[in-house]
C-alpha positions as CSV (number, residue, x, y, z in Angstrom):
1,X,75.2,105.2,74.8
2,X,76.9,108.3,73.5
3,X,78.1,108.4,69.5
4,X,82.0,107.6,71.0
5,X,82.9,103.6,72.3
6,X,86.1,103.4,74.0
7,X,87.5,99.7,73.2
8,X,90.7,97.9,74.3
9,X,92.8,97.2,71.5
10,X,94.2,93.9,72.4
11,X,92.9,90.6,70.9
12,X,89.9,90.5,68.1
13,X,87.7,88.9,70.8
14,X,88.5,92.0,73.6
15,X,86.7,94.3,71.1
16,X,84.0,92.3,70.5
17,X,83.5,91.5,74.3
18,X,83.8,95.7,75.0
19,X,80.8,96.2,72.4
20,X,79.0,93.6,74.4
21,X,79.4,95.3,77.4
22,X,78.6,98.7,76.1
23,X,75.8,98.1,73.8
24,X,74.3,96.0,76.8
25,X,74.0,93.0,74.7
26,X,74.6,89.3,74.6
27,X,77.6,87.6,73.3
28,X,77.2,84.0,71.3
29,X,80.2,82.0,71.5
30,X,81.1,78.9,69.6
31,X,84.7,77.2,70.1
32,X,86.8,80.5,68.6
33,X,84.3,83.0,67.7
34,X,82.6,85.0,69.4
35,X,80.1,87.4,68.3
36,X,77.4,90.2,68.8
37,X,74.5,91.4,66.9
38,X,74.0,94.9,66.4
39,X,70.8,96.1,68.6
40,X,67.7,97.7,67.3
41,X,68.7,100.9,69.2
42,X,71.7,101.4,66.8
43,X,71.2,99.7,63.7
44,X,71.5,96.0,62.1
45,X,74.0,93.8,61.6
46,X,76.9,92.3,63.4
47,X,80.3,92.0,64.6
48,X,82.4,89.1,65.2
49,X,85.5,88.1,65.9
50,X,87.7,84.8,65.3
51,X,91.3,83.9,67.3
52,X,93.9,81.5,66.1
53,X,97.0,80.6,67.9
54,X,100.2,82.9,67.8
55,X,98.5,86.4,68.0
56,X,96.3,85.7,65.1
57,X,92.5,86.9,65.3
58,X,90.5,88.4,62.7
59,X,87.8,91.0,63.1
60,X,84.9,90.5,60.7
61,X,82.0,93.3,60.6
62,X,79.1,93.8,58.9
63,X,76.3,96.4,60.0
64,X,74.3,99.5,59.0
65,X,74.4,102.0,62.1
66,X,71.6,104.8,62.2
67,X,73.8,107.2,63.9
68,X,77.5,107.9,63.2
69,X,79.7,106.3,66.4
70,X,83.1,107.2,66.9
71,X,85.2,104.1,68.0
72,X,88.6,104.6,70.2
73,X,90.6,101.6,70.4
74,X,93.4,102.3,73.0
75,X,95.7,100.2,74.8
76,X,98.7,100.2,77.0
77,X,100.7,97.3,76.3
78,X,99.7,95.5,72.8
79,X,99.4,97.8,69.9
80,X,98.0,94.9,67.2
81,X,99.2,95.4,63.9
82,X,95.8,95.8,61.7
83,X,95.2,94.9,57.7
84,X,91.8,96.2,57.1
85,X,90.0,95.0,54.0
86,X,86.9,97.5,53.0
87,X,84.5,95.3,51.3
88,X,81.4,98.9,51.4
89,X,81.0,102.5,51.7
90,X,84.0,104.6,53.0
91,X,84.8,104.8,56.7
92,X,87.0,107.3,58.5
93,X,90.7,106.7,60.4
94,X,92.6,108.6,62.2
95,X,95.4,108.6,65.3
96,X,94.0,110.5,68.5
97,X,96.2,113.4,69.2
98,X,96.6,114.1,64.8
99,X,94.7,116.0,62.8
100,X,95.5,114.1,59.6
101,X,92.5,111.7,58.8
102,X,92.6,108.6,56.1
103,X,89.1,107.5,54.1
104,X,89.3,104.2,53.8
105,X,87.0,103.6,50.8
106,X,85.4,100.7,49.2
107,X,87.9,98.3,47.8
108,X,90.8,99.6,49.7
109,X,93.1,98.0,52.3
110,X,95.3,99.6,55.0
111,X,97.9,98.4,57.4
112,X,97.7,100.9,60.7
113,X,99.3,100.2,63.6
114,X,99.1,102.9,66.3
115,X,101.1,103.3,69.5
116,X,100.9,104.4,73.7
117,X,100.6,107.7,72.7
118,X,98.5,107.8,69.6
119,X,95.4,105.7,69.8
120,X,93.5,104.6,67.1
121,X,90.2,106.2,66.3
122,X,87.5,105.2,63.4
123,X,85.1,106.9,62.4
124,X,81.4,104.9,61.2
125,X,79.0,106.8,59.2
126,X,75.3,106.5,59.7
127,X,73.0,104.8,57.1
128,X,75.9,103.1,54.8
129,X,76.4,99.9,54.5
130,X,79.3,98.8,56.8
131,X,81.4,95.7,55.4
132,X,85.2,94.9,56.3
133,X,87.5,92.3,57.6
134,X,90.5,93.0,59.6
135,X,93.3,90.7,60.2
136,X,94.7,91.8,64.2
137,X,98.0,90.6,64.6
138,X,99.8,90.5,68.3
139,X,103.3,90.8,67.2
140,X,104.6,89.4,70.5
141,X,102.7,86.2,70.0
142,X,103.6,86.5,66.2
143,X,107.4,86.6,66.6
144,X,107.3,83.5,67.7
145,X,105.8,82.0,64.3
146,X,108.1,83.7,61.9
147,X,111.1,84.4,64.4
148,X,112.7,81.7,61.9
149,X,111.8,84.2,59.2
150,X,112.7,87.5,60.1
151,X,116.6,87.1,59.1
152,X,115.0,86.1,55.9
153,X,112.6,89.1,55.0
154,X,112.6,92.2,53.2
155,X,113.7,95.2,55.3
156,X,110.4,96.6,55.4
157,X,108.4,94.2,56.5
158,X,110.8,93.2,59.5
159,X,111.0,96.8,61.0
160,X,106.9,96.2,60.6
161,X,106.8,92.7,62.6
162,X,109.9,93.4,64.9
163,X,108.6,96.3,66.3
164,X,106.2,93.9,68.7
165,X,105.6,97.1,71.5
166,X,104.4,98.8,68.9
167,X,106.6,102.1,69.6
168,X,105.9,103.6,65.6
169,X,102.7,104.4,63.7
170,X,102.2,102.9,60.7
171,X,99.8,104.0,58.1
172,X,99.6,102.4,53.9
173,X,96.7,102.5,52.1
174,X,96.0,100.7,48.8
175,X,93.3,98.7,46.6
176,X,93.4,95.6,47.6
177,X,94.2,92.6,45.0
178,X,91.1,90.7,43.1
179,X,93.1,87.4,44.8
180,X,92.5,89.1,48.0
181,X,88.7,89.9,47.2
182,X,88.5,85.9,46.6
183,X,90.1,84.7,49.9
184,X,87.9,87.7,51.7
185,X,84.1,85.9,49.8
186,X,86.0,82.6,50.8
187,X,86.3,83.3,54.2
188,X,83.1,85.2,54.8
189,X,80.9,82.4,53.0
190,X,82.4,79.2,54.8
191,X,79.4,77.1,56.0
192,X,81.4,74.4,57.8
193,X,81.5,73.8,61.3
194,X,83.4,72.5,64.4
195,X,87.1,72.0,63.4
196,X,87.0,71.6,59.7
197,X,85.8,75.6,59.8
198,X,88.5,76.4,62.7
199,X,91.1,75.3,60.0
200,X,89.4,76.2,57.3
201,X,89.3,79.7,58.1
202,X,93.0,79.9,59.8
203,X,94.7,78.4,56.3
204,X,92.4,81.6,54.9
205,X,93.4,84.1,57.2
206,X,97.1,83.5,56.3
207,X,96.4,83.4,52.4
208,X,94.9,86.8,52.9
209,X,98.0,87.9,55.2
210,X,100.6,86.3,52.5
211,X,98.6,88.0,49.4
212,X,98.4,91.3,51.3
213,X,102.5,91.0,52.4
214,X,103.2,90.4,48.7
215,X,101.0,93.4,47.5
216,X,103.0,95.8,49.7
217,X,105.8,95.0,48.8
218,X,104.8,95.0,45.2
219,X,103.7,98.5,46.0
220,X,107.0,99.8,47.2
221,X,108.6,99.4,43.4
222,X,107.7,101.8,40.9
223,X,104.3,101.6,39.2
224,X,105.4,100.2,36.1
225,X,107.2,97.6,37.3
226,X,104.3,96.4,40.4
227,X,103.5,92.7,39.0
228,X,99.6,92.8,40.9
229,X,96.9,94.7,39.4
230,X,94.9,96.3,42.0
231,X,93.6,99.8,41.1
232,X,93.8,99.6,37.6
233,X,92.2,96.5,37.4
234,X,89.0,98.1,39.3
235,X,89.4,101.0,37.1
236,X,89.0,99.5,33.7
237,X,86.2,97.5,35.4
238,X,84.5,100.9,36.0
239,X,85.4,101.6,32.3
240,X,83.9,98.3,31.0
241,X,80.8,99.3,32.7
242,X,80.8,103.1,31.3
243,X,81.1,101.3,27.6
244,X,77.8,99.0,28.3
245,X,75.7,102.1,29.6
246,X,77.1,104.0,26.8
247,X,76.3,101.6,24.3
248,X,73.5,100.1,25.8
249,X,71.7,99.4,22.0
250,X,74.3,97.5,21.0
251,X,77.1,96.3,23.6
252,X,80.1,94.5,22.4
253,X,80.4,90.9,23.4
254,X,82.2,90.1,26.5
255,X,85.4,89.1,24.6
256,X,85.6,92.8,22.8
257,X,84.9,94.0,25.6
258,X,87.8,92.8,27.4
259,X,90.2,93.7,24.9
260,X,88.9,97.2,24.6
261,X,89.5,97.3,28.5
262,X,92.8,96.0,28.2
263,X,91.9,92.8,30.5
264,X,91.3,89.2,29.7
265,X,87.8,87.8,30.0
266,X,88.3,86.3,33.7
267,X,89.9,88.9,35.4
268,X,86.4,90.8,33.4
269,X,83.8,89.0,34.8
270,X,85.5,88.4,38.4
271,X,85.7,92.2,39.3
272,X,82.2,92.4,37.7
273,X,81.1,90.2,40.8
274,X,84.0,91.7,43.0
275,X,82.4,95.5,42.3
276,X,78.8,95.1,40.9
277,X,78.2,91.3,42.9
278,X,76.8,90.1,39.4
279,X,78.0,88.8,36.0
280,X,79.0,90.7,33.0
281,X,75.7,89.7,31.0
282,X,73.3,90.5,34.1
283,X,75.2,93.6,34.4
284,X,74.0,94.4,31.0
285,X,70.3,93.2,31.7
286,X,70.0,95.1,34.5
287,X,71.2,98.3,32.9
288,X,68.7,97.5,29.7
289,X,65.8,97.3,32.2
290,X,66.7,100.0,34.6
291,X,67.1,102.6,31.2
292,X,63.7,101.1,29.9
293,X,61.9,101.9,32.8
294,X,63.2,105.2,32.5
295,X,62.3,105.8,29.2
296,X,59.0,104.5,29.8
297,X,58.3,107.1,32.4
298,X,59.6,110.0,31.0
299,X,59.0,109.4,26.8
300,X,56.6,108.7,24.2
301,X,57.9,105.4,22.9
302,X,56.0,102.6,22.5
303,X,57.1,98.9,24.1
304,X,58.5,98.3,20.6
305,X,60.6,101.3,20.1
306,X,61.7,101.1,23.9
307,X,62.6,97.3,23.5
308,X,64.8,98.4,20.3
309,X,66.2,101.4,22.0
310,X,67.4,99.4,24.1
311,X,69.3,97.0,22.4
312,X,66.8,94.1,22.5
313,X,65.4,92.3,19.8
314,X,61.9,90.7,21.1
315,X,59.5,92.6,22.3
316,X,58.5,89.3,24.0
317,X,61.7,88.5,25.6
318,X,61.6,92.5,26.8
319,X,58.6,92.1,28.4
320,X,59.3,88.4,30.2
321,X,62.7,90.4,31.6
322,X,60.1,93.6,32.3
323,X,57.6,91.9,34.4
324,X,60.0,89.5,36.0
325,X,61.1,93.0,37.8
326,X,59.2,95.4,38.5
327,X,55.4,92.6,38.3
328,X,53.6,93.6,35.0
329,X,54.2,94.2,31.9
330,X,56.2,97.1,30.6
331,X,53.2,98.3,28.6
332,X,50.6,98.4,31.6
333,X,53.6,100.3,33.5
334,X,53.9,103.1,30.9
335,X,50.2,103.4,31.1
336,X,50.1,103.8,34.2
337,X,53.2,106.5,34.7
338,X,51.9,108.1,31.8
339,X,48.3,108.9,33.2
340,X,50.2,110.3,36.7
341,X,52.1,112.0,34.6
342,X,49.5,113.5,32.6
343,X,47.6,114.1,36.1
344,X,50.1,116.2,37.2
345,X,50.6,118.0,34.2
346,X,46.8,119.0,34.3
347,X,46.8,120.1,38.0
């Protein structure tokens, strides 16, 4: 297999099926998904894909690839509409034939929709963790569900669905809404089966589609009037984080914390499992223990000093938190890095 996989772009399951055939391995089906696991040869993972009625599929992947692979998806006669959901690392977009490239990063959302002429063509990096969910819409199929609509909709978002041969590209790029991040965990992490899931995940896959419609739109008025925080909400996240590394000896309770970020206490500890997949308070214990390991290593503070240094007020409870970690006790560790380093220092 060469690093480049020419795909037809038609329906979710095509792509999937193309991969199979390619990659030389087995498909597993079950009632409207279909899916593939990611060989040996080329990493871990998988890929699946999921098809509802009216042009609807969704495209969910999830992989670590030890070699970048280019992937062409091409096709004559359907040019799906995508809405790509980057849940990881940053992957690479562009339209064959166009030099301009797009980095899709983590947190961000795109609509693309390519044509005859221009093809699209992603671009997966080796050795990062791959995790995204794309809605694939066949317009063609689609008009028929919101034909009713169409008369109804904003200007944009018609000359998007009406143009069903897909004669335009189409490129917008955004963060994607912390609603969106919930419907994306929702869908991802459904454990039923048979029907109840087919429906399950169908009545998800439009919530995402109806959030994401609403959040470009939103993002067509000017910036201080856009009602959905998206990128600014992920920013003072980031912030809210800075301020508990920064003040790791004494960080301010999760309710001064919020106002100092400017968000309420929800919306707080949500994009702390959205961005860092844990709580605000284990955020902080993880930060405590990661810096006291550190210090351990590379000072000359005793357990008690460390434990104080580090905004913790029993040395007992430090060490419980220590050992539950990294296996033994935090002074037994500093012993130990402390002789190596000594060893080296004396070689």
């Amino acid at each position: 297999m060469g690093n480049q996989l020419n795909l037809r772009d038609m329906q979710a399951r095509d792509v999937v099926m193309d991969m199979a055939r390619i990659l030389k391995v087995d498909f597993h089906e079950d009632n409207n998904e279909i899916c593939i696991d990611i060989p040996d040869t080329l990493g871990s993972g998988y890929i699946k894909a999921i098809t509802f009625d009216f042009g609807l599929g969704v495209l969910e992947v999830d992989c670590k690839l030890n070699q970048t692979v280019e992937l062409s998806l091409d096709n004559d006669l359907v040019q799906p509409l995508k809405m790509i959901f980057n849940r990881e690392a940053a992957f690479e977009h562009r339209f064959a034939e166009i030099e301009e490239k797009h980095n899709i990063e983590h947190l961000e959302n795109a609509i693309l929709s390519c044509n005859g002429k221009h093809a699209h063509i992603f671009k997966i990096p080796a050795n990062e963790p791959i995790c995204m969910l794309s809605l694939e819409i066949n317009r063609k199929l689609f008009e028929k569900k919101i034909e009713a609509f169409l008369s109804e909709m904003d200007e944009n978002l018609e000359q998007l669905f009406k143009d069903v041969n897909g004669i335009n590209l189409f490129y917008y790029k955004s963060y994607y809404s912390l609603e969106i991040a919930k419907f994306l965990e929702e869908f991802t992490d459904c454990d039923l089966s048979g029907f109840m899931r087919s429906v399950y995940l169908e009545g998800k896959a439009y919530e995402i589609l109806t959030e994401q419609l609403k959040q470009y739109l939103d993002d067509l008025n000017d910036p201080g009037t856009r009602k959905i925080l998206r990128q600014s909400t992920v920013n003072k996240i980031k912030e809210a984080a800075n301020i508990i590394r920064e003040e790791i000896d004494n960080v301010p309770n999760i309710l001064a914390l919020s106002h100092r970020v400017g968000l309420n206490q929800n919306t707080l500890q949500n994009g702390f499992n959205i961005l860092y997949k844990t709580s605000v308070n284990q955020f902080v214990k993880n930060e405590r223990i990661e810096l006291a390991k550190e210090l351990l290593e590379t000072s000359d503070l005793n357990v008690t000093q460390v434990t104080y240094k580090i905004g913790i007020n029993s040395r007992s409870y430090f060490s419980k938190l220590f050992k539950e970690r990294y296996g033994v006790s935090p002074k037994a560790y500093a012993d130990k890095a402390r002789k190596a380093k000594r060893k080296i220092k004396s070689a």
